[in-house]
C-alpha positions in Angstrom: 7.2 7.0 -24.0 4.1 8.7 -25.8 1.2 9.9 -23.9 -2.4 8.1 -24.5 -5.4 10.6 -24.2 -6.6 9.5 -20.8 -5.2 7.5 -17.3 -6.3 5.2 -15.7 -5.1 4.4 -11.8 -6.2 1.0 -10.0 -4.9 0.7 -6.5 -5.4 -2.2 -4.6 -5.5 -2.5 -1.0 -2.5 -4.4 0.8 -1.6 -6.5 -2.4 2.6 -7.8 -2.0 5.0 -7.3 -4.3 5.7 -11.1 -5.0 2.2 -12.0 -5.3 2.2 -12.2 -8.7 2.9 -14.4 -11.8 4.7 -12.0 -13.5 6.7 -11.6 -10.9 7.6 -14.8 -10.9 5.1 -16.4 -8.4 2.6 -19.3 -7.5 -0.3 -16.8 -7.0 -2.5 -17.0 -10.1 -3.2 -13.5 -12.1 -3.7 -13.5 -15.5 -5.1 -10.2 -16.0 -2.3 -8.3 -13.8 0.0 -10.7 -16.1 -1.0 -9.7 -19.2 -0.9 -5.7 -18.6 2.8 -6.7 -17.5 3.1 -8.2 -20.8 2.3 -5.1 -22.9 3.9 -2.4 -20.4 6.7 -2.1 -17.5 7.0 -3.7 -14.6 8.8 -2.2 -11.8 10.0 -4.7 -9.7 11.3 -3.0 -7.0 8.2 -0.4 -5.4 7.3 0.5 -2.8 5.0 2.6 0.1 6.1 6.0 1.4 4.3 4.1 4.3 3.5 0.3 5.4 -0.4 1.1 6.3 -3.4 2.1 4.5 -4.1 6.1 5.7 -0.9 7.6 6.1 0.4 5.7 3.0 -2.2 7.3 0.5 -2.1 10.6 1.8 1.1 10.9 0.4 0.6 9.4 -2.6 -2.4 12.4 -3.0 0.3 14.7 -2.2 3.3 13.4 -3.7 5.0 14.4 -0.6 6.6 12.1 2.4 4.4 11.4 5.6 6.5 13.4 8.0 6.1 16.4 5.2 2.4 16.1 5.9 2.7 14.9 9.7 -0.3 12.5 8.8 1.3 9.6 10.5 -1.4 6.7 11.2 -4.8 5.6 10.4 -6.3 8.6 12.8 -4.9 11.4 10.5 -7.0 10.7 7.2 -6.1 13.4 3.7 -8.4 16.3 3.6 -7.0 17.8 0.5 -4.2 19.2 2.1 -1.6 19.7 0.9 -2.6 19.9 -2.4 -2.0 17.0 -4.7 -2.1 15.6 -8.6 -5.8 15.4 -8.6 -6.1 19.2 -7.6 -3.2 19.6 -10.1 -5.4 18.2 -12.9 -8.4 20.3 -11.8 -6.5 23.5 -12.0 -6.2 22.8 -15.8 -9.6 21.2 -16.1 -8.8 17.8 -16.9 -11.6 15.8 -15.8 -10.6 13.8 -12.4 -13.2 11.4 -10.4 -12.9 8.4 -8.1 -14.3 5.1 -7.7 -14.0 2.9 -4.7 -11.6 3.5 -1.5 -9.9 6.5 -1.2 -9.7 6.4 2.8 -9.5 10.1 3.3 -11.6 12.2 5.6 -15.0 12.7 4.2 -16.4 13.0 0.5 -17.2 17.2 1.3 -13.6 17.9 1.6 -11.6 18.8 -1.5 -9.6 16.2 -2.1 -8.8 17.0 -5.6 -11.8 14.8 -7.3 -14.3 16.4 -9.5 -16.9 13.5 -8.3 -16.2 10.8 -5.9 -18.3 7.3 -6.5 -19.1 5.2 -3.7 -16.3 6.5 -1.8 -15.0 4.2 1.0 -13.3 6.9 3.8 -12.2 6.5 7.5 -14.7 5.3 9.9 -16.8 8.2 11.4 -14.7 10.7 9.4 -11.7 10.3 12.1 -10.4 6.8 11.9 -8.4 4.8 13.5 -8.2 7.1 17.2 -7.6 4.2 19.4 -4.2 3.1 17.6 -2.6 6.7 17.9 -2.0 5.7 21.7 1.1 3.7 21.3 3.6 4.3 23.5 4.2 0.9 25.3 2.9 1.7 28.7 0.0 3.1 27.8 -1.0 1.4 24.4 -4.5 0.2 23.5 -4.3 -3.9 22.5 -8.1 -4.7 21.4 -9.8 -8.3 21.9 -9.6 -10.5 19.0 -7.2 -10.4 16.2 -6.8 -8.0 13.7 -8.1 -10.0 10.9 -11.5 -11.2 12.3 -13.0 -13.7 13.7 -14.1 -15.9 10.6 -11.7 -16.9 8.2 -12.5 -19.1 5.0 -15.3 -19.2 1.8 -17.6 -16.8 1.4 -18.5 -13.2 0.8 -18.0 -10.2 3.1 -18.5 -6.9 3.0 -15.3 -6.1 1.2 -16.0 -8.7 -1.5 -19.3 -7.3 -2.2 -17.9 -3.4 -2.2 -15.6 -4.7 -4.5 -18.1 -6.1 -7.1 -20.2 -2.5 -6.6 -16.6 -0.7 -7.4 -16.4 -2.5 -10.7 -19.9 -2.5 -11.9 -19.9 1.4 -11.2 -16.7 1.4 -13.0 -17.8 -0.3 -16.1 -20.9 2.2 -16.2 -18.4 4.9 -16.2 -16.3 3.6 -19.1 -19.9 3.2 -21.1 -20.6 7.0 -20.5 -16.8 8.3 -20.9 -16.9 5.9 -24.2 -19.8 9.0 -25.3 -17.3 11.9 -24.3 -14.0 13.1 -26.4 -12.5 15.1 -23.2 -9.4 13.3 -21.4 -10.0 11.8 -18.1 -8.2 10.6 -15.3 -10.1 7.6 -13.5 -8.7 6.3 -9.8 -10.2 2.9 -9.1 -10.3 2.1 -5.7 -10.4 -1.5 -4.8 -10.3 -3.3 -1.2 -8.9 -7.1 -1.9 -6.7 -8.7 -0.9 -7.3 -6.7 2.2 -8.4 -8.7 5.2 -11.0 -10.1 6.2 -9.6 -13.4 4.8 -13.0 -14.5 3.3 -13.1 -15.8 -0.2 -15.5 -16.8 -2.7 -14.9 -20.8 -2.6 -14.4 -20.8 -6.3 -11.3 -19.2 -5.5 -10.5 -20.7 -2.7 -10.3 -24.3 -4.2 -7.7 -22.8 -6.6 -5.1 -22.8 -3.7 -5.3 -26.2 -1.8 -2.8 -26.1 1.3 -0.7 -28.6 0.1 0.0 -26.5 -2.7 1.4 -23.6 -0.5 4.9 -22.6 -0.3 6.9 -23.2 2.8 6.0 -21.0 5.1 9.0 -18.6 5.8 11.1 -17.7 8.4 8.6 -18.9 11.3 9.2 -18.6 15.3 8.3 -22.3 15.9 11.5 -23.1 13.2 13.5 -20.8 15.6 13.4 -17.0 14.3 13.3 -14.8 16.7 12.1 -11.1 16.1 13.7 -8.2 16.2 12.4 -6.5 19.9 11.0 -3.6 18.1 8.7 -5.9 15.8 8.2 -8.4 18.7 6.8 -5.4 21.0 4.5 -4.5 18.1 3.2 -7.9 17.4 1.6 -8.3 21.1 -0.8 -4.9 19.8 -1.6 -6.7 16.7 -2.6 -10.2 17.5 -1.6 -11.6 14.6 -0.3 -15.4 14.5 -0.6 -16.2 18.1 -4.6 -15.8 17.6 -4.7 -18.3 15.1 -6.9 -21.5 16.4 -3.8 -24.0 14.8 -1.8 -25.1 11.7 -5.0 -25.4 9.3 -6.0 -22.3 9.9 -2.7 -20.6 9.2 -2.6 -22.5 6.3 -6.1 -21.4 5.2 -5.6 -18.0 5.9 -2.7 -18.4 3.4 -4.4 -20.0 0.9 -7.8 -17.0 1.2 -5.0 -14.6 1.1 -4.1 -15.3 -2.3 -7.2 -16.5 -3.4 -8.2 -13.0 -2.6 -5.6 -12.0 -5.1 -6.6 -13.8 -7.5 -10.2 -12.4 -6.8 -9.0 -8.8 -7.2 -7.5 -10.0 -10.5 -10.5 -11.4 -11.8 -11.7 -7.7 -11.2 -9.2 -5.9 -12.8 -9.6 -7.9 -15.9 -13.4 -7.1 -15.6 -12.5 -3.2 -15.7 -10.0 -3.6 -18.2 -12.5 -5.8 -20.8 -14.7 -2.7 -20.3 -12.5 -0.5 -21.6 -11.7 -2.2 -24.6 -15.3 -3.1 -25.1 -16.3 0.3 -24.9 -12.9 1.4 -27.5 -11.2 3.3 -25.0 -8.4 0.4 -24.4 -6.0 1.8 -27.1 -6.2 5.6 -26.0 -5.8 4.7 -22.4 -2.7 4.4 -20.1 -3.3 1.7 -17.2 -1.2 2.5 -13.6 -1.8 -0.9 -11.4 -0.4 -0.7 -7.6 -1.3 -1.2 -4.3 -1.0 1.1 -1.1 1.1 -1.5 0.7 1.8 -5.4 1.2 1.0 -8.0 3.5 3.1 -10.6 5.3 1.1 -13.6 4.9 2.3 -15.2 8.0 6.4 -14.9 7.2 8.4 -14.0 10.4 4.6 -15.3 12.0 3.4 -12.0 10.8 -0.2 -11.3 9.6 -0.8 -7.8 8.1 1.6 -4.8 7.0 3.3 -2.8 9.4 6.6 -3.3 9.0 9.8 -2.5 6.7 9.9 -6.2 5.7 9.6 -6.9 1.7 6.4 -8.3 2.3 4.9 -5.3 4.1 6.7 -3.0 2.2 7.0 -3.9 -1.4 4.2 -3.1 -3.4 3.4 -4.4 -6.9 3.7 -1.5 -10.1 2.5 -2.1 -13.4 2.6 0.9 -16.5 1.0 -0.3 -19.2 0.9 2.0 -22.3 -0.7 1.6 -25.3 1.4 0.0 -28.4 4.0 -0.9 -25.7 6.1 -4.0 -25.3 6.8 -5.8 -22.0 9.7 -4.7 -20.0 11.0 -5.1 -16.6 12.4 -1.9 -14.4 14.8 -2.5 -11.7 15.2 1.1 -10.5 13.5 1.6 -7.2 10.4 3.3 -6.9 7.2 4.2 -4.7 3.9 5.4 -5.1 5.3 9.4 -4.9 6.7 8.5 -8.1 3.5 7.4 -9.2 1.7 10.8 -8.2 4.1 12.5 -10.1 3.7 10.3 -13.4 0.0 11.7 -12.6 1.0 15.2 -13.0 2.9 14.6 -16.0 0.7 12.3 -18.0 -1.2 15.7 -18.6 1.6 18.2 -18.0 -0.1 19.7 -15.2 1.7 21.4 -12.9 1.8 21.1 -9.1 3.3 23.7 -6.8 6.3 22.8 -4.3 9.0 20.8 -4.0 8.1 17.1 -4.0 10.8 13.5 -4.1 9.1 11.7 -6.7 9.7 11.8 -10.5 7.9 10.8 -13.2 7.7 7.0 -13.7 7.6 7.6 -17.7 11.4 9.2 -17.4 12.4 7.0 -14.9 11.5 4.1 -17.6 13.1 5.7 -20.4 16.5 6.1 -18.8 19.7 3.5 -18.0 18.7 1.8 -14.7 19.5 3.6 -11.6 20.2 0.9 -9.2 21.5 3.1 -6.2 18.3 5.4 -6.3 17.4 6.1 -3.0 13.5 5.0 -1.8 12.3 5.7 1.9 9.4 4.8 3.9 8.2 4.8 7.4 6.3 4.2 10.2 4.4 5.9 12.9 1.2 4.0 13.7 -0.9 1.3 15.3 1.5 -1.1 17.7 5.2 1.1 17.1 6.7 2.0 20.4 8.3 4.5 18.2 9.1 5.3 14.7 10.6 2.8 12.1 12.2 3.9 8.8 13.2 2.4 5.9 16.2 3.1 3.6 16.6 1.3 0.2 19.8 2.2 -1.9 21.1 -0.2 -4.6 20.9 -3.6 -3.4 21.0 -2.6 0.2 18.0 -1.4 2.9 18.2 -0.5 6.2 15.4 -0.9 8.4 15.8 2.0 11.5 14.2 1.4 15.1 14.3 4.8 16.9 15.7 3.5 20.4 16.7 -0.4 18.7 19.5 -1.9 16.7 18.7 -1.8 13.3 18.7 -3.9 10.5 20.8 -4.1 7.6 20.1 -6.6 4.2 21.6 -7.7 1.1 18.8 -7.6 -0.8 20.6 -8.8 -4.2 22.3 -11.7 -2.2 19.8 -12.2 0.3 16.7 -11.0 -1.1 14.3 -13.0 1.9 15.9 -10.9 4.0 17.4 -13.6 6.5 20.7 -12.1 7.4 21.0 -8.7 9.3 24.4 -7.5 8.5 24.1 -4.8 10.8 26.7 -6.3 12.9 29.0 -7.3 10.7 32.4 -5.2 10.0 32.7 -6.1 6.8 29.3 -3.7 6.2 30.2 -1.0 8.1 30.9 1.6 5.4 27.2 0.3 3.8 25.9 1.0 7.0 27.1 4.6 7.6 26.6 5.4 3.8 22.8 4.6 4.3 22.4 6.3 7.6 24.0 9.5 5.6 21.0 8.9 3.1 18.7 8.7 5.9 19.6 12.0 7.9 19.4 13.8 4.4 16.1 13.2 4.2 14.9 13.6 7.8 16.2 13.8 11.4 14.7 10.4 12.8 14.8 11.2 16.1 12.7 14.8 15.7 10.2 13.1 13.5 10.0 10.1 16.2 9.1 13.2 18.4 6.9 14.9 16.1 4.7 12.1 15.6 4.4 11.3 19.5 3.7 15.4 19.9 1.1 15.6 17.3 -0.8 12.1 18.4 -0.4 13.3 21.7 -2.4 16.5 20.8 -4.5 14.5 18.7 -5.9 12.4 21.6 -6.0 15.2 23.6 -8.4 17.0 21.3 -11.2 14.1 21.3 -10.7 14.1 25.3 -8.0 12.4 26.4 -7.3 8.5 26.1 -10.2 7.1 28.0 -12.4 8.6 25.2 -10.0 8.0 22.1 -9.2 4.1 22.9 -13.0 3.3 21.7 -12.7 5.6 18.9 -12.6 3.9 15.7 -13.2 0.7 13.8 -11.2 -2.3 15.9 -9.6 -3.9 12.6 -10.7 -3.6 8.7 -12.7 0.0 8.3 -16.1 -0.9 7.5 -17.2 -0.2 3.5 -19.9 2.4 2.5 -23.3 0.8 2.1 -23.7 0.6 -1.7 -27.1 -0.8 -3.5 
């Protein structure tokens, strides 16, 4: 693929995979559609981690969360290790942000040359209170973790969101004056709860239009212990008042998405507008899904394709639409980054370049991992995706084991079965090459253990930190 002069990277905030047209959905986005339509779409992406902090401190680094040992929403990036954006800086590319970036604080050096309106963790240390998860001694907060009101309107995330594109179309208008190269990360926080809407949006997803809500305890799933254990932290289905509300919540979900679409095609009419849309490379993702009520699940937090998958969209100038297969996540995306400009980053790092990785045969049995250390997990989860298998470890559970080419809904766990045995012992090689799940499991508990220690122990960390959705900068 040819380079364009300058990159620019929209991510989301807990957008799924499948909630897309172009990827074949209900869910209504004509602006993420047509980028697919003149670029490649990877359809099978996903997070180094299902949950906002730990998930895009790797994707600054390029590097896997127990690599960095920033493991939940208490353990926000501070610049280190180093990552593309420093990368870029070393060679003076110009490099700023707009929008959430959910690191520490805007003074450290996170590898931006100027962040705008920068939405970090709250109080510069984040989520304290859900780094005390070991099931006896676990914090479970009142309410549910998506808030208390759900339906039309505006919040505080819709009205960050608007301030993140108008600052971003005031950049374009003064980068349209400049010849040097740029790299541009938008930050946006939709479709990230709370479920609150715009009603214009709303009405564009009546509930009868809904699909059938999938795989639902009240049709007779039962949950795996390990996510059931981790559902009574989160408060997820069981708070909702009844049907209609579920259903709503549905329908502001992706009403929400279709809201975040509505500003992506805002930011990418400003670029063409200002004559920059032919000499600039767009990178759409998100930093991880949501389950939308499947399973009777409401969030991320989980290896489920819902939670896990994430959306990925490279749209290069003069290029024609084109679908990927070969798995990928957001490490490959940092290191597309890095070459985009042919920086160069020290160290050794998993990802690879999402420009080779499109320009080659598709490599079905690449290997993709991900996992899990935070808010409600009695211990560490890990994901392993190879070909059209993935494994889903519970340190101190059975696992799970899907067909995700025969059973991509992920209904069947073959873990049991006989016939999968060599599949299963093939992927649990994978796994151990890339860490020792046991030692991270201990790792994390060691370092969130010193962690709470530090602020004063746990009567003083379980009321540190925002109680659901971090609260947004105030912007004018």
């Amino acid at each position: 693929m040819p380079r364009s002069k300058n990159l620019l990277v929209i991510m989301s905030d807990e957008h799924q995979a499948r909630a897309m047209g172009c990827a074949g959905a209900f869910v209504k986005t004509p602006n993420l559609d047509a980028l697919a339509a003149r670029g490649v779409r990877f359809s099978n992406a996903y997070t180094p981690s299902p949950i906002c902090v730990p998930a895009r401190a790797a994707f600054a680094s390029g590097r896997y969360v127990h690599d960095i040992r920033l493991w939940d929403n208490a353990m926000p990036y501070t610049g280190k290790p180093r990552g593309w954006g420093h990368a870029l800086q070393d060679q003076g590319t110009r490099v700023e942000s707009i929008g959430k970036l959910h690191y520490r604080a805007a003074e450290d050096p996170a590898g931006f040359d100027v962040e705008h309106i920068p939405m970090q963790v709250a109080g510069g240390h984040g989520m304290v209170w859900g780094s005390i998860r070991r099931e006896d001694e676990r914090v479970v907060k009142d309410g549910r973790m998506l808030g208390d009101y759900i339906g039309p309107g505006e919040s505080n995330y819709t009205r960050y969101d608007t301030s993140v594109v108008e600052r971003t179309e005031e950049w374009l208008a003064a980068a349209a004056q400049d010849q040097r190269p740029w790299c541009l990360y938008v930050g946006l926080v939709a479709p990230h709860f709370p479920l609150i809407v715009p009603q214009e949006y709303l009405d564009l997803y009546p509930a009868d239009s809904l699909p059938p809500l999938k795989l639902h305890p009240r049709d007779g799933y039962v949950h795996h212990p390990w996510v059931a254990k981790q559902d009574t932290a989160l408060a997820g289905d069981i708070a909702m008042k009844d049907e209609a509300e579920r259903q709503l919540a549905r329908a502001c979900y992706y009403a929400l998405c279709t809201w975040m679409d509505n500003n992506v095609g805002r930011i990418v009419k400003a670029l063409q507008a200002q004559g920059l849309l032919d000499e600039t490379t767009i990178i759409y993702t998100s930093d991880h899904g949501d389950n939308v009520g499947a399973r009777g699940l409401w969030g991320k937090s989980n290896m489920y394709e819902e939670s896990v998958a994430v959306p990925l969209i490279l749209a290069e100038p003069g290029c024609t639409s084109s679908v990927c297969a070969t798995p990928v996540s957001l490490l490959d995306v940092s290191e597309t980054i890095v070459s985009h400009f042919g920086a160069t980053l020290e160290g050794d790092r998993p990802g690879r370049s999402l420009y080779d990785i499109a320009s080659e045969p598709e490599a079905p049995d690449r290997v993709i991992f991900s996992e899990y250390h935070a808010v409600g997990a009695v211990s560490a989860c890990y994901m392993l995706r190879k070909g059209g298998w993935k494994l889903i470890h519970y340190h101190g559970f059975a696992p799970e084991l899907f067909d995700l080419a025969g059973d991509p809904d992920e209904t069947e766990n073959r873990a049991e079965d006989p016939a999968c045995k060599h599949i299963l012992d093939d992927l649990y090689r994978e796994l151990n090459a890339i860490c020792d799940p046991a030692a991270m499991n201990d790792l994390a508990f060691a370092d969130q253990d010193a962690l709470i220690e530090g602020y004063g122990g746990r009567e003083v960390a379980m009321n540190m930190g925002a109680p659901a959705a971090t609260p947004p900068p105030q912007v004018n």
